[in-house]
Structure formats: structure tokens, C-alpha cells
ZABABA-442655 format. One line per 8 residues: number of its first residue (from 0); their letters; for each residue x, y, z of N, C-alpha, C, O. Coordinates in Angstrom, 2 decimals. Layout:
<votors>
NUM = a = X Y Z X Y Z X Y Z X Y Z  ...;
</votors>
This chain:
<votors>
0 = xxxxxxxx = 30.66 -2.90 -30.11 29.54 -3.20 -29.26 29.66 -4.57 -28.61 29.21 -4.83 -27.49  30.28 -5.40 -29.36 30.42 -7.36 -29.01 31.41 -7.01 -27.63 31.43 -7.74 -26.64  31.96 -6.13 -27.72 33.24 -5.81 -26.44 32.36 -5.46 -24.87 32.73 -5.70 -23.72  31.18 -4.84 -25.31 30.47 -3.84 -24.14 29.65 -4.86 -23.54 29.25 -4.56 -22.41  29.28 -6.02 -24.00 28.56 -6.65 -23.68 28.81 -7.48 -22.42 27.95 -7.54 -21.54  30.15 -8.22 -22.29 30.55 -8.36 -20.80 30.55 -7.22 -19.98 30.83 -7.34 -18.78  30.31 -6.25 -20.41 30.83 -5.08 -19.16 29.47 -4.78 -18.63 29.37 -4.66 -17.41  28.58 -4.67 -19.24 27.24 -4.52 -18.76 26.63 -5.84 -17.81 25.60 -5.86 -17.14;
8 = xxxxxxxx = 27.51 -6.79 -17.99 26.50 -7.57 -17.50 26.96 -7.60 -16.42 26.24 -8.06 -15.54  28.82 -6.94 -15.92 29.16 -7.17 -14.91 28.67 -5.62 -14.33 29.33 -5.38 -13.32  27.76 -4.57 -14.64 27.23 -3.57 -14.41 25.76 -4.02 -14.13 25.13 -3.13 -13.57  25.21 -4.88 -14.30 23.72 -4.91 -13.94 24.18 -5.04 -12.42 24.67 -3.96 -12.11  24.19 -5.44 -11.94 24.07 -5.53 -10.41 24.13 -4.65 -9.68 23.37 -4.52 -8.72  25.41 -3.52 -10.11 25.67 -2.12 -9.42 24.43 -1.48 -9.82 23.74 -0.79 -9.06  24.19 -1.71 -10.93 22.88 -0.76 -11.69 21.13 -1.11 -10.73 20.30 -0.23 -10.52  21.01 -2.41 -10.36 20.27 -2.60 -9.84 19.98 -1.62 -7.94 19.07 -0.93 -7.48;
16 = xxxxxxxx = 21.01 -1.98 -7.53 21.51 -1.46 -6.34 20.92 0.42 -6.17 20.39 0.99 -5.22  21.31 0.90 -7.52 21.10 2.54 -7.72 19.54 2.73 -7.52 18.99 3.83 -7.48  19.10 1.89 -7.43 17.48 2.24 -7.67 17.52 2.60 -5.80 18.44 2.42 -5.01  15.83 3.27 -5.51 15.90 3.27 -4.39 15.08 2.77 -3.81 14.15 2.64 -4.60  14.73 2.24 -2.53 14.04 1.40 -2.13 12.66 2.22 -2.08 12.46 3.42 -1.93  11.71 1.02 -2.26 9.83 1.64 -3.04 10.07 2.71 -2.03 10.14 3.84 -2.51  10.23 2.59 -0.56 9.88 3.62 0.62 10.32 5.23 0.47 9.87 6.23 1.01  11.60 5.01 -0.69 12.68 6.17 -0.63 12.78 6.74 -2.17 13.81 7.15 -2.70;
24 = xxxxxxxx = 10.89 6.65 -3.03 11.08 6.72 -4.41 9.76 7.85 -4.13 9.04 7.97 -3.14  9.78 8.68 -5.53 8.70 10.13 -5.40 7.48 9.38 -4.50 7.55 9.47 -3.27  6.77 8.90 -4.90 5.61 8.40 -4.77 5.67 8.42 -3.32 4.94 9.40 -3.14  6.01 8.04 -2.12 6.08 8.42 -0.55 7.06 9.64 0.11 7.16 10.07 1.26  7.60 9.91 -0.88 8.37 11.13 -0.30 8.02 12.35 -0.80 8.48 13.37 -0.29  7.35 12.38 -1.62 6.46 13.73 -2.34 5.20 13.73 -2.96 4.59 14.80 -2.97  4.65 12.64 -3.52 3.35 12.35 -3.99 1.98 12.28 -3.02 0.91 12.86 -3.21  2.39 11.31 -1.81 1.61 11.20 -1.34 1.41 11.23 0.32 2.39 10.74 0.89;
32 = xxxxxxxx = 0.54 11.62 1.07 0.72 11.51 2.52 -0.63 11.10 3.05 -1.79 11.19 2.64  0.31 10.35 4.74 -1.41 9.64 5.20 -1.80 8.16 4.48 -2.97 7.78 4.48  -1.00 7.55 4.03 -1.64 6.36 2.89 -2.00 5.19 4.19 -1.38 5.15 5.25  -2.99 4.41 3.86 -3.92 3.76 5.23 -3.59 2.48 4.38 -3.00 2.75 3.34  -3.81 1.32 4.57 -3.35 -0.45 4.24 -5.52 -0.60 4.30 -6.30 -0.46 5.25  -5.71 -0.88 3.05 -7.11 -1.28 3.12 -6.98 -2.59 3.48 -5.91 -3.18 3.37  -8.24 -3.24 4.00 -8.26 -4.69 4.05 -8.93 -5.73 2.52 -10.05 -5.88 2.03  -7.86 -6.13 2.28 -7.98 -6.82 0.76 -8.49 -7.81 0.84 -8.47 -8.41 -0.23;
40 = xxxxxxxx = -9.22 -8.60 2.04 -9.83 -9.34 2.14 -11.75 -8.99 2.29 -12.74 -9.71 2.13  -11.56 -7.54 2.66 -12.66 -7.23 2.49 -13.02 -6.67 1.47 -14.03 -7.10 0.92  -12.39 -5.66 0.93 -12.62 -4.20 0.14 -12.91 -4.73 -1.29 -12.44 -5.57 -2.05  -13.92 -3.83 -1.28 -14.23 -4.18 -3.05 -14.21 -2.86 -3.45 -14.48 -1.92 -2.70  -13.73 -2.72 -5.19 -14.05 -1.43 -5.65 -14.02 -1.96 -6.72 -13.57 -3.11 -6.75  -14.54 -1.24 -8.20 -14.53 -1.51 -9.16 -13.46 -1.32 -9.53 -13.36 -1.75 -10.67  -12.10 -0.68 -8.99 -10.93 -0.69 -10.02 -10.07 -2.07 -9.27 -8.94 -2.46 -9.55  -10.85 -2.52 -8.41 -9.95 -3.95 -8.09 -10.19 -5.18 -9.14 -9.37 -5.92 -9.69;
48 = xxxxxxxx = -11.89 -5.13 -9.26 -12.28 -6.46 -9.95 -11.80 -5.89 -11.20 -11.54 -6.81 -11.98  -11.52 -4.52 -11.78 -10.83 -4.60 -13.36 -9.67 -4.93 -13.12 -9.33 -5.72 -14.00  -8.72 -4.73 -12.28 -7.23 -5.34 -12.12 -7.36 -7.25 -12.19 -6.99 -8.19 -12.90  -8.09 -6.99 -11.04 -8.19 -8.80 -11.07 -8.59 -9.37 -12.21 -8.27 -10.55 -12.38  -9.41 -8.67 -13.26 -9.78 -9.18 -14.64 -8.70 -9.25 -15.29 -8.52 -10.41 -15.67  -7.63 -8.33 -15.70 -7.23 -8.04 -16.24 -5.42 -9.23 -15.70 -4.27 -8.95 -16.06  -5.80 -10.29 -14.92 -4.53 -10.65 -14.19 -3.55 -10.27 -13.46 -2.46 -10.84 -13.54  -3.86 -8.89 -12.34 -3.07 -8.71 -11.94 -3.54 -9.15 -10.98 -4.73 -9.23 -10.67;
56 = xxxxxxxx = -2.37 -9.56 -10.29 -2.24 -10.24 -8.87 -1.83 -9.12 -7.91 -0.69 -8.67 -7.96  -2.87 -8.60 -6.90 -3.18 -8.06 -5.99 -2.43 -8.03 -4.46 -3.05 -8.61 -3.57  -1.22 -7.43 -4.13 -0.53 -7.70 -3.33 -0.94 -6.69 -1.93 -0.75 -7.18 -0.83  -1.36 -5.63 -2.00 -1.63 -4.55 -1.25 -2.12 -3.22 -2.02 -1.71 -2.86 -3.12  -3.03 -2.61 -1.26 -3.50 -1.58 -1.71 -3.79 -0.20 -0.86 -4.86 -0.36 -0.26  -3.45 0.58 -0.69 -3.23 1.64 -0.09 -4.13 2.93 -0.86 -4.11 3.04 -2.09  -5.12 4.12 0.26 -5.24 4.93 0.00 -4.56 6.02 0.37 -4.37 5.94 1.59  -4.00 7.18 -0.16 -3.40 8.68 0.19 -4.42 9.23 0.32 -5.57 8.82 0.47;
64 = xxxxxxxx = -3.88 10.43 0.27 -4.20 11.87 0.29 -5.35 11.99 0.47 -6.00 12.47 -0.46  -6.09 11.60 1.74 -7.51 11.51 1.82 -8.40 10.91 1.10 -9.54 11.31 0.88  -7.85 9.87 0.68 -8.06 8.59 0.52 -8.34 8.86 -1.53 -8.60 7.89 -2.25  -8.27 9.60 -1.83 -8.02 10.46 -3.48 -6.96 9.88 -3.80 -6.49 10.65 -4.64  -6.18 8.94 -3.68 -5.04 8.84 -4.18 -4.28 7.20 -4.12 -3.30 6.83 -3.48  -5.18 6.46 -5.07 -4.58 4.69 -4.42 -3.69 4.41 -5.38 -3.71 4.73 -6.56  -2.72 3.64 -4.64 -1.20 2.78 -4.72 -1.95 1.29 -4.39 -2.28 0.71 -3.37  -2.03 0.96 -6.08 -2.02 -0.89 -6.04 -1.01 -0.90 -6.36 -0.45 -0.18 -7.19;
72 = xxxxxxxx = -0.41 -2.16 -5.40 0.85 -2.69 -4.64 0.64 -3.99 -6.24 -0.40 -4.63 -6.11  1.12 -4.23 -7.02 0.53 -5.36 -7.91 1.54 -6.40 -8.31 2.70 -6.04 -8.11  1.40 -7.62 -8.83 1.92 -8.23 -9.67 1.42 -7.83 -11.12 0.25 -8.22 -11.15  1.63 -7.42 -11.98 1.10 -7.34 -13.23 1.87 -8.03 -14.10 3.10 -7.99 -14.08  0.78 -9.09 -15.37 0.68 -9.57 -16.32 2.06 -9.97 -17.24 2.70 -10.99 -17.48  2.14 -7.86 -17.77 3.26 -7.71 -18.45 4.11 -6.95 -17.73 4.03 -6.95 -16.51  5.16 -6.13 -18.48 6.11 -5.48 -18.05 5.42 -4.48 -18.39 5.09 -4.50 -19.58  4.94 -3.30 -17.57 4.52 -1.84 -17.99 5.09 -1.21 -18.82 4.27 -0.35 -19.13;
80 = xxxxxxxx = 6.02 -1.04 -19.45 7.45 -0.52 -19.87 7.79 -1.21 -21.08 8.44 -0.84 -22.05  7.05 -2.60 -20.75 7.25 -3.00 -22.52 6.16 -2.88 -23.49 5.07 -2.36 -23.26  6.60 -3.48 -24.71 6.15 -3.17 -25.89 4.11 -3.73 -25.45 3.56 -4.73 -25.91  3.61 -2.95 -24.70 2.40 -4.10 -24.45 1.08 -2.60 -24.46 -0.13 -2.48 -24.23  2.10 -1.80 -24.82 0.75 -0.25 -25.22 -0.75 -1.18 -25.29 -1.77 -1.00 -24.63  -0.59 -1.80 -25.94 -2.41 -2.71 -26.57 -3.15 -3.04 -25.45 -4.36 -2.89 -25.28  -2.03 -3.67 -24.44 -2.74 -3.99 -23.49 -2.85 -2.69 -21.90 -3.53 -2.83 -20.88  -2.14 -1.83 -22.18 -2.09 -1.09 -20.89 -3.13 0.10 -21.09 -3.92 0.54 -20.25;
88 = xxxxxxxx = -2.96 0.46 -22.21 -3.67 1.95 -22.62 -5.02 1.26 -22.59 -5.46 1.92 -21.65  -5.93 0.51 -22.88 -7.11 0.28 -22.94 -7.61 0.14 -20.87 -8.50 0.77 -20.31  -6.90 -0.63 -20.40 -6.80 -0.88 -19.17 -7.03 0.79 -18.20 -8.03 1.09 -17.55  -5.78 1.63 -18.39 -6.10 2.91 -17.91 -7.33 3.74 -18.50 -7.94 4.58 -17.85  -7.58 3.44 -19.62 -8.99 3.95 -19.90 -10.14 3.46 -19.09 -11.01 4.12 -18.52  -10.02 2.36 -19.15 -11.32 1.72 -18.23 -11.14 1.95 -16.18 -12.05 1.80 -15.37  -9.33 2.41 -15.81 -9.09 2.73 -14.72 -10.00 4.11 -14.26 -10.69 4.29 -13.26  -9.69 5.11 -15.54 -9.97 6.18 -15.13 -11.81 5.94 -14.71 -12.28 6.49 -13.71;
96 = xxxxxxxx = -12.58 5.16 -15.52 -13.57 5.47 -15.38 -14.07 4.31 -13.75 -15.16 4.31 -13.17  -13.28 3.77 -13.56 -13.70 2.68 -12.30 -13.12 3.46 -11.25 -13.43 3.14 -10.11  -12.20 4.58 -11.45 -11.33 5.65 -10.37 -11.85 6.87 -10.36 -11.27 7.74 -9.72  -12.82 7.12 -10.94 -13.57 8.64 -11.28 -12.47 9.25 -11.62 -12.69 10.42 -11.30  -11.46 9.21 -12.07 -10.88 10.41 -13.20 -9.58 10.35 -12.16 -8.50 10.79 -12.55  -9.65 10.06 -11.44 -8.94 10.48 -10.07 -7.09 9.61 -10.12 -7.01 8.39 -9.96  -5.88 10.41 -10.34 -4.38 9.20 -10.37 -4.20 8.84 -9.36 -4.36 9.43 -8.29  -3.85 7.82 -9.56 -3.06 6.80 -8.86 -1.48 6.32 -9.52 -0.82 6.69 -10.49;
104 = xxxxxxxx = -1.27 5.19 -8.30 0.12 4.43 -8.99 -0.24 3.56 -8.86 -1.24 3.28 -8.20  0.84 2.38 -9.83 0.60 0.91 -10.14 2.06 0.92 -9.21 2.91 1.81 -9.15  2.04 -0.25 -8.61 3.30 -0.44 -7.96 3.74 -2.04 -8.85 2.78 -2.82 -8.88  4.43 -2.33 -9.21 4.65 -3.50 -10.02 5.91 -3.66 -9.63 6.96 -3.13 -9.99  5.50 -4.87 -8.45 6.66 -5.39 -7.82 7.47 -6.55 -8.36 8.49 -6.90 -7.77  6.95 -7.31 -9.73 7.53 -7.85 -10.60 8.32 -7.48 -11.06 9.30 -8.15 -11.38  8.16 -6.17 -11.28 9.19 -5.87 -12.59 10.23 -4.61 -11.96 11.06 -4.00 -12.63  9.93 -4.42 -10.55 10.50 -3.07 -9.68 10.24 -1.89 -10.66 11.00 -1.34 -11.46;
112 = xxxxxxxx = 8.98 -1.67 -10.37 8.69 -0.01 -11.85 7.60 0.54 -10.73 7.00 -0.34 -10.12  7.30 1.93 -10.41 6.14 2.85 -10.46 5.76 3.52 -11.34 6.48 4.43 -11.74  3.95 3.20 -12.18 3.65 3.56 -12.97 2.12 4.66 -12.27 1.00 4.41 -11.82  2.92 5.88 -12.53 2.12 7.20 -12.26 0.86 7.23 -13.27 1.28 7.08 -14.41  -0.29 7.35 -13.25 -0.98 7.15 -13.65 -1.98 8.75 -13.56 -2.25 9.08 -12.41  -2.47 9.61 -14.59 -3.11 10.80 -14.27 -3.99 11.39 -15.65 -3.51 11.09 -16.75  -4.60 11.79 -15.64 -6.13 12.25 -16.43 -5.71 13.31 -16.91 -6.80 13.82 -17.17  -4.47 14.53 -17.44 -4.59 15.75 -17.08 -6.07 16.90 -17.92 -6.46 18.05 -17.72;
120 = xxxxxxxx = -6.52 15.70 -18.91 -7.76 16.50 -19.93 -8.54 15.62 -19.95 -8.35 14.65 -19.22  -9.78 15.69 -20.85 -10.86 14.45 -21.02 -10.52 12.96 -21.89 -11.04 11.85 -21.88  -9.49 13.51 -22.56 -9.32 12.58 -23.54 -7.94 11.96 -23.30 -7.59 11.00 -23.99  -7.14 12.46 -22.33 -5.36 12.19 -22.28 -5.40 11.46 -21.23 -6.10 11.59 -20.23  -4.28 10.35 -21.58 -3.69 9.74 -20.12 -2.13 10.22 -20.30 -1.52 10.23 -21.37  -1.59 10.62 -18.99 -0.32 11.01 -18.43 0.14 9.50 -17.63 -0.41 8.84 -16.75  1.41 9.32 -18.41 2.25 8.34 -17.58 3.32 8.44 -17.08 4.01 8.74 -18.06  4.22 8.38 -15.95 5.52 8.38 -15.71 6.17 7.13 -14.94 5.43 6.72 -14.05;
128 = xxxxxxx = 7.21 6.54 -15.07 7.63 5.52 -14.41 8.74 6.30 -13.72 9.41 7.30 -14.00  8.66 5.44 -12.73 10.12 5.37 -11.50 10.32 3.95 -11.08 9.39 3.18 -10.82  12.15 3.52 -11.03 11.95 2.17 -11.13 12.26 2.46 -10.07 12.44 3.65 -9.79  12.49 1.08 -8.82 12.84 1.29 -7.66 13.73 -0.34 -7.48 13.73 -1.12 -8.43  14.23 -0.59 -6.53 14.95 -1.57 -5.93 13.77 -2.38 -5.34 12.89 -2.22 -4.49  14.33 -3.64 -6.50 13.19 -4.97 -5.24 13.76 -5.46 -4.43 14.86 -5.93 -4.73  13.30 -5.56 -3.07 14.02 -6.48 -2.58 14.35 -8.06 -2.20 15.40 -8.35 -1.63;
</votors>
């Protein structure tokens, strides 16, 4: 394993590259259509001031699919993806109820991840990530 360890590191870069750019990842090429640029200087909703509680830094926010369907563009806190369950799972609980039940994506341009976000029962949250290329 002490051997693999230069080889990966001269592999992160190609590895980075494989991702695809946010524009060319599920989430705009099959998830969603029609998505409109709200004005973030105006728009209030309750699942903004829980993001903003919660430290995420607010980069853009977009509605789909007749407007059923928002993509916060975000800086977030932690890494979605890491060990931070404590802090994410309580967060989508309180999403669903500031989103009426309704998925969305987290776009977390920190960390280049899309975190699919969906209700499929009363009691379940559904998650999927797609990482993408930052640029």
C-alpha cells in the first residue's frame, strides 16, 4: 500500500478532470427543466433563512420544474459526504418541512458534490451524490 501512495497522488488530477462540469451532471440534463435565477437579494423563503442559520453561504438559487424543484447553489459548512450525519440529517429534516416535502439539490461548490435530496415516505430521507468538476 506505502508503494500506491505516490501513484494516487500523481492520479488525483486526472481523477479530478473525470468529473463533469455542474452544467453536464444528472441534475440539468435529466432532473430538471426551465430552472429561473431567483433574485437573492430579494427572495426570502424559509428554507433560505434555515440554510443561512445553519452557515451556509448562499451563492445562487434556482427554481425547476415549475418552480417544485430548487437547486441551492451553496457553500456549505461541512463536507456533505463526510462523517457529519449529526449535522446534515437533522438539517434535511427541518428542509423538508421549510420545502413542503418537496426535493431539491444542494449544489456544494466547496467541495464539487450534488446532494439530491427527496422525501420518498413520511418518515425517510433519500440521498444521492454526484460529484462534478469545479472550476
Amino acid at each position: 500500500m506505502p508503494r500506491l501512495f505516490p501513484l494516487l497522488l500523481l492520479l488525483l488530477p486526472a481523477l479530478a478532470h473525470a468529473f463533469p462540469a455542474l452544467e453536464n451532471t444528472t441534475l440539468y440534463t435529466e432532473k430538471t427543466r426551465d430552472c429561473r435565477d431567483v433574485d437573492l437579494s430579494t427572495w426570502q423563503h424559509p428554507t433560505r433563512a434555515l440554510l443561512e442559520k445553519n452557515d451556509f453561504k448562499l451563492e445562487r438559487i434556482q427554481l425547476c420544474n415549475d418552480g417544485h424543484f430548487p437547486i441551492f447553489q451553496v457553500q456549505a459548512p461541512y463536507d456533505p459526504r463526510g462523517d457529519t450525519k449529526d449535522f446534515f440529517l437533522p438539517l434535511y429534516e427541518h428542509m423538508r418541512k421549510a420545502n413542503g416535502k418537496w426535493p431539491y439539490a444542494l449544489v456544494d461548490s466547496s467541495d464539487g458534490v450534488v446532494v439530491y435530496v427527496s422525501y420518498p415516505q413520511e418518515d425517510g430521507i433519500s440521498l444521492r451524490y454526484e460529484d462534478y468538476a469545479v472550476p
